[in-house]
TORPA-4810 file (N, C-alpha, C, O; in nm, 3 decimals):
<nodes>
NODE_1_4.116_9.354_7.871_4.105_9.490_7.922_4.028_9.486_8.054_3.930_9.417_8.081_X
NODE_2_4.079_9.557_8.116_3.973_9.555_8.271_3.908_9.688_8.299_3.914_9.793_8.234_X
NODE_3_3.842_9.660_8.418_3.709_9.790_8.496_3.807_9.954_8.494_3.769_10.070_8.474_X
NODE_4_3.948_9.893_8.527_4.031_10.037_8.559_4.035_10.063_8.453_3.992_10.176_8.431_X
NODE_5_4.090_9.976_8.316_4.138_10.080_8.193_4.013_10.202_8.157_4.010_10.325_8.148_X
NODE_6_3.902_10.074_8.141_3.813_10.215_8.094_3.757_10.326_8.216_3.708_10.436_8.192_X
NODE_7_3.776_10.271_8.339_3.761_10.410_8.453_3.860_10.548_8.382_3.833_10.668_8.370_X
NODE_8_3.965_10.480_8.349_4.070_10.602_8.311_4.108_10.630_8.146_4.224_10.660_8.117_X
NODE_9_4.021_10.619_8.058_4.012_10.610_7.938_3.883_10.744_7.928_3.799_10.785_8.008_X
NODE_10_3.924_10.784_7.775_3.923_10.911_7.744_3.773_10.884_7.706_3.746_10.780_7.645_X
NODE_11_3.666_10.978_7.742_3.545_10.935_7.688_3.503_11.044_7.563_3.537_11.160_7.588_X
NODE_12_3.428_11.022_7.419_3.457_11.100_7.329_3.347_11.047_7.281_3.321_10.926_7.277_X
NODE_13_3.259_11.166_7.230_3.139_11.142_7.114_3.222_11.214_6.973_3.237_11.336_6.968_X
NODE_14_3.263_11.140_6.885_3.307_11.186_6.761_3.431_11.250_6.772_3.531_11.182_6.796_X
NODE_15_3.439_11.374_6.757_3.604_11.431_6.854_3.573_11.531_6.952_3.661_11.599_7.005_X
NODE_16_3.428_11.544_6.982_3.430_11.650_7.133_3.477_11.515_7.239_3.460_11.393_7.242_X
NODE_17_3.542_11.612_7.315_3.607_11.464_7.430_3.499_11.490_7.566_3.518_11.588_7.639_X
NODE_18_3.414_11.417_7.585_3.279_11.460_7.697_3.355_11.435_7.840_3.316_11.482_7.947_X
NODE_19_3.502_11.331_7.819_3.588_11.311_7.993_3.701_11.286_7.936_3.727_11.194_7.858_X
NODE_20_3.797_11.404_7.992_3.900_11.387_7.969_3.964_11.263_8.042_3.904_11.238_8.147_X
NODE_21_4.100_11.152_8.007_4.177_11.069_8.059_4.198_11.071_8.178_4.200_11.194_8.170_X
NODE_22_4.211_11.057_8.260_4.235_11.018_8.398_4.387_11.068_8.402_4.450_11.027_8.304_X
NODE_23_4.448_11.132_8.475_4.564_11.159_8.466_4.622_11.266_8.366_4.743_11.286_8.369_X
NODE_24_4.533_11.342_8.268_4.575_11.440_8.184_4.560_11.555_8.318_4.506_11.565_8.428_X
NODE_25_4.675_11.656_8.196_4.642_11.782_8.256_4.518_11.891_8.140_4.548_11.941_8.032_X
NODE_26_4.407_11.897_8.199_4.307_12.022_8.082_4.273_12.076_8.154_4.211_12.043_8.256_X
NODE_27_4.308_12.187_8.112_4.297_12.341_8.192_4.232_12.392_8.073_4.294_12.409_7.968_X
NODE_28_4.068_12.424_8.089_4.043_12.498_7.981_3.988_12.642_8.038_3.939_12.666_8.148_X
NODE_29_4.017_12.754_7.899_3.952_12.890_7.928_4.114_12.956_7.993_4.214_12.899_8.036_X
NODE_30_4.085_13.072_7.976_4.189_13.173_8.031_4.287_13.128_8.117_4.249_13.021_8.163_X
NODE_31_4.390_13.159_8.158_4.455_13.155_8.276_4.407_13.196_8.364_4.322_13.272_8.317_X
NODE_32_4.400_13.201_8.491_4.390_13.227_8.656_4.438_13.422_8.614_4.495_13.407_8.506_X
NODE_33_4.442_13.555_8.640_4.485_13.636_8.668_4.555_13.617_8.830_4.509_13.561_8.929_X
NODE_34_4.684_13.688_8.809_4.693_13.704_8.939_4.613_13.834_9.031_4.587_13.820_9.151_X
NODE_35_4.580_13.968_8.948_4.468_14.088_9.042_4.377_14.072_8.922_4.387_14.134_8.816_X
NODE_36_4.281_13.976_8.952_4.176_13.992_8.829_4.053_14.111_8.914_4.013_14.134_9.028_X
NODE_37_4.036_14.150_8.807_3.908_14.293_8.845_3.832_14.268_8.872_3.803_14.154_8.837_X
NODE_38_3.745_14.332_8.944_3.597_14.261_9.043_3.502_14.434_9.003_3.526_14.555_9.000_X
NODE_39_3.362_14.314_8.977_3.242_14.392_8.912_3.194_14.498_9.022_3.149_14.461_9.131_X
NODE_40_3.201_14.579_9.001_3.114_14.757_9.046_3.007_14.785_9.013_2.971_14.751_8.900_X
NODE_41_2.942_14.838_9.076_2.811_14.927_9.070_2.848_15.088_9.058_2.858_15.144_9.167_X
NODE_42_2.871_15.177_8.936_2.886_15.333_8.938_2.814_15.384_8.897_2.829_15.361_8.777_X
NODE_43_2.712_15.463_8.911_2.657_15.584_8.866_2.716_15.706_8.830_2.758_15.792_8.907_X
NODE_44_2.715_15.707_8.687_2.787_15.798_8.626_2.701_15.893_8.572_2.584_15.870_8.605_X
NODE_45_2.719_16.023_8.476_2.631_16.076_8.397_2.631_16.067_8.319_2.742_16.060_8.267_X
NODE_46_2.489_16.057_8.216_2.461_16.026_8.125_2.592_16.066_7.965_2.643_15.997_7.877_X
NODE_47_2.596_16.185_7.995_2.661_16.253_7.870_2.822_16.198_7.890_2.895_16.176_7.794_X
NODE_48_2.857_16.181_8.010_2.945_16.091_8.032_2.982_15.957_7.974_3.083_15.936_7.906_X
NODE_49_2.902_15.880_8.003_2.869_15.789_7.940_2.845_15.733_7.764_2.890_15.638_7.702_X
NODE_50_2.761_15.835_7.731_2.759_15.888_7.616_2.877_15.905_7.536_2.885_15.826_7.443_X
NODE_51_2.959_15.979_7.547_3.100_16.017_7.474_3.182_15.914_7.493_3.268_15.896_7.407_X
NODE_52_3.176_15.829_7.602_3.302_15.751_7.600_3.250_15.581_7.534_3.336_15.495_7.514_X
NODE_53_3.107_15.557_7.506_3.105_15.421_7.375_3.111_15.494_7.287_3.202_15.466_7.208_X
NODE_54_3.024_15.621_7.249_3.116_15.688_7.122_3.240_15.663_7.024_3.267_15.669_6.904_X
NODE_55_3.298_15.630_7.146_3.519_15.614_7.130_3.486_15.485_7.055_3.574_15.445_6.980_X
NODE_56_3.365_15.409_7.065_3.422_15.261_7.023_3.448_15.146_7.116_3.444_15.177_7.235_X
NODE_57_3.471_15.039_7.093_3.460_14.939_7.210_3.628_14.910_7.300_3.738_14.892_7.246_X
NODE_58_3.611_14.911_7.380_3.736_14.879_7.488_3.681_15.029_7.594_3.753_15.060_7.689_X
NODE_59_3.548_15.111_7.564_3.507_15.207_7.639_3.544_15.194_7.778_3.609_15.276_7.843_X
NODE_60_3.475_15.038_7.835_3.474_15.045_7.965_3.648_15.044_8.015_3.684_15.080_8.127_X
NODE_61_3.718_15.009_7.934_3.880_14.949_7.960_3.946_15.119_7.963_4.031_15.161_8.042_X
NODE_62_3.888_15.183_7.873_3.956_15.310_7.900_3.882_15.381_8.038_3.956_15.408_8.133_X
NODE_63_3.737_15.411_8.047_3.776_15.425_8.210_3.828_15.379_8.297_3.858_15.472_8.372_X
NODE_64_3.869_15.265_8.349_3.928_15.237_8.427_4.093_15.278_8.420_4.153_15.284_8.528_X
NODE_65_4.168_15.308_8.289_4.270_15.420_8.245_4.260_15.502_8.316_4.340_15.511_8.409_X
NODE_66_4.150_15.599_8.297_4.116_15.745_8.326_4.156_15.694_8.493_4.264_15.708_8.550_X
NODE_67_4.074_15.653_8.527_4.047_15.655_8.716_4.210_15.609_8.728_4.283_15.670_8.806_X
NODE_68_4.248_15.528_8.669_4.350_15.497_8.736_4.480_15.615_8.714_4.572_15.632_8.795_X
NODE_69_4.463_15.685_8.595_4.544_15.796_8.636_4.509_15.932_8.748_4.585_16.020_8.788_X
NODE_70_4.369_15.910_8.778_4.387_16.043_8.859_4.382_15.979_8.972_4.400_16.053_9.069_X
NODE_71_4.366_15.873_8.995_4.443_15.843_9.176_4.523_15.807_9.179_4.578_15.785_9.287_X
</nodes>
């Protein structure tokens, strides 16, 4: 066996793999979005705010609903 095999050999404590193979494809975590959303600063009002975690969680996902229907 030579210096290259293990340059490009899979490095692994037990079965977490700590380096993937040399030549794999690992893509880990989500895909890429193509219009991924970018973080805001809004000041809203309180009672506003209030009623809509009320609803339960995906709150923030439905404002951005709301806004996006009235523009």
């Amino acid at each position: 066996m030579t210096d290259d095999f293990f340059a490009r050999a899979a490095l692994k404590e037990g079965e977490r793999v700590l380096r993937a193979a040399q030549g794999t494809l690992t893509k880990r975590g989500r895909p890429k979005l193509e219009n991924p959303k970018r973080q805001v600063t809004l000041r809203l009002d309180s009672d506003l705010i209030d009623r809509l975690r009320e609803s339960g969680p995906g709150w923030q996902s439905r404002i951005n609903e709301i806004l996006k229907k009235a523009v």
